[in-house]
C-alpha positions as CSV (number, residue, x, y, z in Angstrom):
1,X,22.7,4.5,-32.4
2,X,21.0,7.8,-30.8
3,X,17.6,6.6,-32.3
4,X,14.9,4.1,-32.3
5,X,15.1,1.6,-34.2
6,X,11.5,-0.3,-34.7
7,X,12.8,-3.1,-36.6
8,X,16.1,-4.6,-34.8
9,X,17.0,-4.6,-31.2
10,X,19.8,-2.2,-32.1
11,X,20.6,-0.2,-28.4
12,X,20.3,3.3,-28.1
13,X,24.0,4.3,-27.4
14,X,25.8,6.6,-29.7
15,X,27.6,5.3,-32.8
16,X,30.3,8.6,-32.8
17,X,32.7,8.2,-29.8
18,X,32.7,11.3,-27.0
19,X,35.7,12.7,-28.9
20,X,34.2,12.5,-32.7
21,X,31.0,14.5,-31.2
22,X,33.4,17.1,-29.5
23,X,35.0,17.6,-33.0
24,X,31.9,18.1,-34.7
25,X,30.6,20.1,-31.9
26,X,33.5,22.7,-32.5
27,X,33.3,22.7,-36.8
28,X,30.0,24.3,-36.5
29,X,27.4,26.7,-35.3
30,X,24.7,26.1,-32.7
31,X,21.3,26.6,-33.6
32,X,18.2,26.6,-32.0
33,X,14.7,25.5,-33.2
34,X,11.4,25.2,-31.2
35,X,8.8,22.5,-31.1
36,X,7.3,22.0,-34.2
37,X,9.8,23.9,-36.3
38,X,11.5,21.8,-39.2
39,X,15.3,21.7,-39.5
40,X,14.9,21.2,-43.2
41,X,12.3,20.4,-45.5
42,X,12.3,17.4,-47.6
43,X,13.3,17.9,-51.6
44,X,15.2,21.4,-50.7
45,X,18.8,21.5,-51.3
46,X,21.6,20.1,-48.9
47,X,24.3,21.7,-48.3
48,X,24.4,20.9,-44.5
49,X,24.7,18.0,-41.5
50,X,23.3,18.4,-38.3
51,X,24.3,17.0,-35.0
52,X,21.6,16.6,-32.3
53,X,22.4,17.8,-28.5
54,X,19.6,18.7,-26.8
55,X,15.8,17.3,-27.5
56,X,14.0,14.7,-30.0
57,X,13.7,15.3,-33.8
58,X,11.6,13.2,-36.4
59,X,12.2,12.1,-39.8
60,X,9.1,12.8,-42.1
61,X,8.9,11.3,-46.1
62,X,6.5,12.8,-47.9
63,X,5.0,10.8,-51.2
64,X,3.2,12.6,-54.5
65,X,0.4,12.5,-53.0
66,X,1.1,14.4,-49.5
67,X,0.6,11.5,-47.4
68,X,3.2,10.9,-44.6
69,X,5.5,7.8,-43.3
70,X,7.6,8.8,-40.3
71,X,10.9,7.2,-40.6
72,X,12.7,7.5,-37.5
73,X,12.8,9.4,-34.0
74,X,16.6,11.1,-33.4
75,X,18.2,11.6,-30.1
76,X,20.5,13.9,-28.6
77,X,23.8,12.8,-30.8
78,X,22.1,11.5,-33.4
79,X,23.8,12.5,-36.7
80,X,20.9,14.0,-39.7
81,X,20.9,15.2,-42.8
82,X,23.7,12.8,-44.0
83,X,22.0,13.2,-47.9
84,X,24.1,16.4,-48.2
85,X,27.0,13.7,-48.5
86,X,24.8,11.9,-51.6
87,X,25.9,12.2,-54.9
88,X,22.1,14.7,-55.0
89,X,22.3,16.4,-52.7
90,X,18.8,16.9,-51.9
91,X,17.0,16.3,-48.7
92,X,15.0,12.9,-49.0
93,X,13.0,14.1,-45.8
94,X,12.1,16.8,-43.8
95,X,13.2,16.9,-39.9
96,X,10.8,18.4,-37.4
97,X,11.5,19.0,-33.9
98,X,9.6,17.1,-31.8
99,X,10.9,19.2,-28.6
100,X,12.9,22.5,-28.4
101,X,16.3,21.4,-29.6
102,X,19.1,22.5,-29.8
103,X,22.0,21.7,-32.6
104,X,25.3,22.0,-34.4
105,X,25.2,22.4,-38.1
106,X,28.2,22.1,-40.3
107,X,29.2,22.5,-43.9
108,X,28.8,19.3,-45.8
109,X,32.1,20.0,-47.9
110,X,34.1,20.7,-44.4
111,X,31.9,17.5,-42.5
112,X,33.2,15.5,-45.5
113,X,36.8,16.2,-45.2
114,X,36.6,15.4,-41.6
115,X,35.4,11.5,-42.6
116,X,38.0,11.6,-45.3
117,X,40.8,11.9,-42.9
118,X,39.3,8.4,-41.5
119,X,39.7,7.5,-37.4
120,X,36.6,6.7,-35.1
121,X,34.2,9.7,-37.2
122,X,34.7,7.4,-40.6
123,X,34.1,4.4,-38.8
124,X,31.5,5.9,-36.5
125,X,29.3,6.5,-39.5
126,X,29.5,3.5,-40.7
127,X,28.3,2.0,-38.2
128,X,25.2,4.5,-38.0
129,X,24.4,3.8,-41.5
130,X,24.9,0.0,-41.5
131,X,22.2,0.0,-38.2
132,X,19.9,2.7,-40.2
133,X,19.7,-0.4,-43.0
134,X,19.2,-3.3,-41.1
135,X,16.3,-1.5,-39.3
136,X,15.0,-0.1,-42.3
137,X,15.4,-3.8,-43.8
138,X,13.4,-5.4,-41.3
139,X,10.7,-2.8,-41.1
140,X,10.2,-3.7,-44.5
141,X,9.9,-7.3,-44.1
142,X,7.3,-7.2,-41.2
143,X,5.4,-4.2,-43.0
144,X,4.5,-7.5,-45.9
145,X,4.1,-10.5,-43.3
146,X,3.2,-9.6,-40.1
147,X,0.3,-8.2,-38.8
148,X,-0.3,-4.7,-37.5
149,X,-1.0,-5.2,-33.9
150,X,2.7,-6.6,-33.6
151,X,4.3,-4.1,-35.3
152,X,2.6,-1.5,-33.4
153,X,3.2,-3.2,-29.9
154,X,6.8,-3.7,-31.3
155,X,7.1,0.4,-31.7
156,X,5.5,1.3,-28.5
157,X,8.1,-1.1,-26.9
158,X,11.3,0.5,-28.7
159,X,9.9,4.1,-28.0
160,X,9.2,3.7,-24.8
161,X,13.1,2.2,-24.3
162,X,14.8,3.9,-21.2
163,X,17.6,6.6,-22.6
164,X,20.9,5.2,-21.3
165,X,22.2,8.3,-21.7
166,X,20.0,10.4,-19.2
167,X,20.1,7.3,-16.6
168,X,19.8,10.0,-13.7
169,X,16.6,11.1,-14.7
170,X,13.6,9.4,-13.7
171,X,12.6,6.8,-16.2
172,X,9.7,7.9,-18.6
173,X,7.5,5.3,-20.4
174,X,5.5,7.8,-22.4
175,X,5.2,8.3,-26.2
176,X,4.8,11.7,-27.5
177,X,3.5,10.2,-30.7
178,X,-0.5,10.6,-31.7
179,X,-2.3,8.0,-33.3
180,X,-1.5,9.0,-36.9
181,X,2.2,9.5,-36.3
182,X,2.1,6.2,-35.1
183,X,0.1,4.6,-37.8
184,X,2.9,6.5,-40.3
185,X,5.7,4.9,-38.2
186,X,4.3,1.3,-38.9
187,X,3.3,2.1,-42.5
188,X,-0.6,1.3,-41.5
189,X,-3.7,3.3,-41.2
190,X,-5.1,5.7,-38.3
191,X,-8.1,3.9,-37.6
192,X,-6.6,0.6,-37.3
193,X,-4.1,1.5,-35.0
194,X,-6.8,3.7,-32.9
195,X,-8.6,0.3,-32.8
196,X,-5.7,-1.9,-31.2
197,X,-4.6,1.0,-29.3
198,X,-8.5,0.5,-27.3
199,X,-7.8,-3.2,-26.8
200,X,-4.4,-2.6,-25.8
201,X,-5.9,0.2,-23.0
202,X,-8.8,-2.6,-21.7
203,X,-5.9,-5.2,-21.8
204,X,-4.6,-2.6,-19.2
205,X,-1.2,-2.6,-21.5
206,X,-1.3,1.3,-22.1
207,X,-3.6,4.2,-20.9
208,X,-3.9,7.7,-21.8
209,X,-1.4,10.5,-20.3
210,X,-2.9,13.8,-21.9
211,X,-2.0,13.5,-25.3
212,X,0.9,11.0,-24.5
213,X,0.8,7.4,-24.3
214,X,2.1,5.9,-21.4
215,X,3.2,2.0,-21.2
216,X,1.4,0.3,-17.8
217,X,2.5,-2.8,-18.6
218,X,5.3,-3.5,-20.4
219,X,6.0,-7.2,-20.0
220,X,2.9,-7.7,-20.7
221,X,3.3,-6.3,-24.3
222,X,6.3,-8.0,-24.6
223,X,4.8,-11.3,-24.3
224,X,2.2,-9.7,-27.2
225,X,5.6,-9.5,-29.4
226,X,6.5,-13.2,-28.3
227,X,3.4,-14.7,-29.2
228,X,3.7,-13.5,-32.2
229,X,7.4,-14.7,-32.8
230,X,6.6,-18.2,-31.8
């Protein structure tokens, strides 16, 4: 999938085959953004896709009244920007780089006639989009009957999910998220999550790595999850 998913137990692997992100890889251009910078910006036109290959970018909604949800944390691979194939084409989020990252963007209309011609890209995205929904469906359904200290243990445990893809670095179990980010990713308030984050740290679950969090004990929060699934 080349992101997390919060809601499912969806794996990380990619969805597009080695030789479906080579083809894309060669249709476009590289760019390069740094930490911070946003790939697009959510209402603007879309006129472009965007293939991930080097560092983490976020999804950010936006409603009326300025207040944020974070949707989703890519991965190198990850496909974005696939509203420029919508009947709208208008960017339903913004996409921020979390890192410096690097990417590949391609003209919708030429991106489009590649899925057209079918083969592993057609299916490939599919696949993407059928995981995006399911996650996104699920999220929903906790967000309205389960309460916030699972969800947030469930996020901390799919963020903090070893890359398969970078299995010869050394495993990292921290989360580049702050407490707000976090609250938006879980569709609950700052303070509340600041709150079980505390308990979570005297529980000796998590503790403090600069402005990271860092997972000390991850069975342990995944019996938190379990007790709540019981």
């Amino acid at each position: 999938m080349r992101e997390y998913a919060i809601g499912t137990t969806v794996g990380l692997e990619a969805s597009l085959t080695p030789a479906c992100i080579a083809e894309i890889e060669t249709s476009g251009s590289e760019k390069l953004y740094l930490a911070g910078d946003r790939l697009f910006l959510q209402g603007e036109p879309a006129q472009s896709i965007y293939l991930l290959q080097s560092g983490r970018v976020k999804s950010v909604l936006a409603d009326r009244a300025g207040n944020e949800s974070l949707l989703r944390i890519h991965l190198p691979d990850s496909v974005l920007g696939l509203t420029a194939l919508g009947s709208g084409k208008v960017r339903d989020a913004s996409a921020i780089a979390i890192d410096p990252v690097r990417v590949v963007e391609i003209d919708s209309a030429k991106f489009e006639q590649m899925i057209r011609q079918g083969g592993d890209l057609a299916a490939g995205l599919v696949q993407l989009l059928i995981d995006r929904m399911c996650d996104f469906h699920h999220r929903v359904g906790e967000f309205y009957t389960l309460p916030v200290e699972y969800r947030l243990a469930l996020a901390l445990l799919a963020i903090s999910r070893p890359d398969p893809s970078r299995h010869a670095e050394p495993v990292s179990l921290d989360i580049p998220l702050t407490h707000e980010e976090l609250a938006q990713l879980i569709g609950s308030r700052r303070p509340t999550v600041s709150t079980i984050l505390a308990r979570f740290r005297q529980a000796g679950l998590i503790a403090r790595n600069g402005r990271a969090t860092r997972i000390d004990d991850r069975g342990g929060l995944e019996r938190r999850v379990a007790e709540f699934e019981m």
